[in-house]
MARTORLO-15013 format. One line per 5 residues: number of its first residue (from 1); their letters; for each residue x, y, z of C-alpha. Coordinates in steps of 0.25 Angstrom, whole numbers, plus 5000, padded with zeros to 4 digits. Layout:
NUM) a) X Y Z; ...
! end
This chain:
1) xxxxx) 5000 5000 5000; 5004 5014 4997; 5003 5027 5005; 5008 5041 5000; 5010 5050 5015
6) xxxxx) 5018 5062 5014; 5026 5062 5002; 5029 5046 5002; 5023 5035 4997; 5023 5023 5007
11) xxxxx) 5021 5008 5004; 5015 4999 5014; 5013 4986 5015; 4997 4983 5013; 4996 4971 5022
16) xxxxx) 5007 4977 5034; 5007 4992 5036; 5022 4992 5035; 5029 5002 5025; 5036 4994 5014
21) xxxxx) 5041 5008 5006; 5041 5024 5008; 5044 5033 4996; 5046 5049 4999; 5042 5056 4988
26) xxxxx) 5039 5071 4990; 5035 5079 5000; 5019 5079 5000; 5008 5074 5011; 5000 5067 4998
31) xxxxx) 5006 5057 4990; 4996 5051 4981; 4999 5035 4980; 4995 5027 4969; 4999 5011 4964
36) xxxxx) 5001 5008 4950; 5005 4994 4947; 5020 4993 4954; 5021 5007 4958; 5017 5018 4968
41) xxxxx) 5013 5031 4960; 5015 5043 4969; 5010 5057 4968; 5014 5068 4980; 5018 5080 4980
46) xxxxx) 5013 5082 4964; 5022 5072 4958; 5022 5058 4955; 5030 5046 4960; 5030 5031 4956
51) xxxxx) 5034 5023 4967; 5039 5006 4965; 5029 5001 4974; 5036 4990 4980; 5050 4999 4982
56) xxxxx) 5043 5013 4984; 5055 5017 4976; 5050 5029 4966; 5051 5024 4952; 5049 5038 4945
61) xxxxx) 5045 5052 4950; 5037 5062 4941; 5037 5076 4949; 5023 5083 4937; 5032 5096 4936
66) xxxxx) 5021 5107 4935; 5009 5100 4942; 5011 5106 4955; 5012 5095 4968; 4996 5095 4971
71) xxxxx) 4990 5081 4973; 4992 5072 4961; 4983 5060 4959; 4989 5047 4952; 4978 5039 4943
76) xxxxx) 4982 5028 4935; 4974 5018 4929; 4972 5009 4940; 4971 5020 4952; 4961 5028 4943
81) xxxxx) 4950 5027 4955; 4958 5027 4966; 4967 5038 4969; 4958 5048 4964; 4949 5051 4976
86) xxxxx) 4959 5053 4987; 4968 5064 4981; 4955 5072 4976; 4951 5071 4993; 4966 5074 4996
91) xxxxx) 4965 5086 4988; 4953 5090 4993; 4959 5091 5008; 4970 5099 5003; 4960 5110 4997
96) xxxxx) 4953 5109 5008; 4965 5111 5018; 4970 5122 5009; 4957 5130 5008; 4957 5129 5025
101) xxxxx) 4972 5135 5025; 4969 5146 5015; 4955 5148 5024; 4963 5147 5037; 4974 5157 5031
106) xxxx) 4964 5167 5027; 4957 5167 5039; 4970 5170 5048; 4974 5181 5038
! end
């Protein structure tokens, strides 16, 4: 199993608990995590990261110059439903936190 925390991408094994790998990739609180065949696609901090799944060891990095480092989904063609949901509810709480702050900002000022 697969968890991206804080700018890594941990594996776990599914039937244990215990960590079997842990890959740093960049500074973010959200990495988006997604299992294609033999690897772990990453997206934080808005670039792209594919991961050996068994190793964690990154096979190729993509940084999307000129996109900005917003959230990025990963669809592919056998995640297509599955990904989608989470990072439009992640992005929701982020607008929403940032709407509170610039609020919060306004009314101290």
């Amino acid at each position: 199993m697969f968890i991206g925390i804080k700018g890594s991408v941990v594996a776990l094994n599914r039937a244990t608990g215990q960590k079997v790998w842990a890959t740093q990739l960049k500074r973010s609180d959200f990495v988006n995590v997604v299992l294609e065949n033999d690897a772990a696609l990453a997206a934080c901090h808005g670039e792209i990261f594919c991961l050996n799944a068994l190793t964690g060891k990154i096979l190729w990095h993509n940084p999307l110059k000129g996109f900005c480092i917003g959230l990025a989904m990963i669809a592919t063609e056998h995640n297509r439903r599955s990904g989608a949901a989470f990072v439009l509810v992640e992005k929701s709480r982020r607008d929403e936190e940032a709407a509170a702050s610039a609020s919060a900002s306004a009314a101290s000022a």
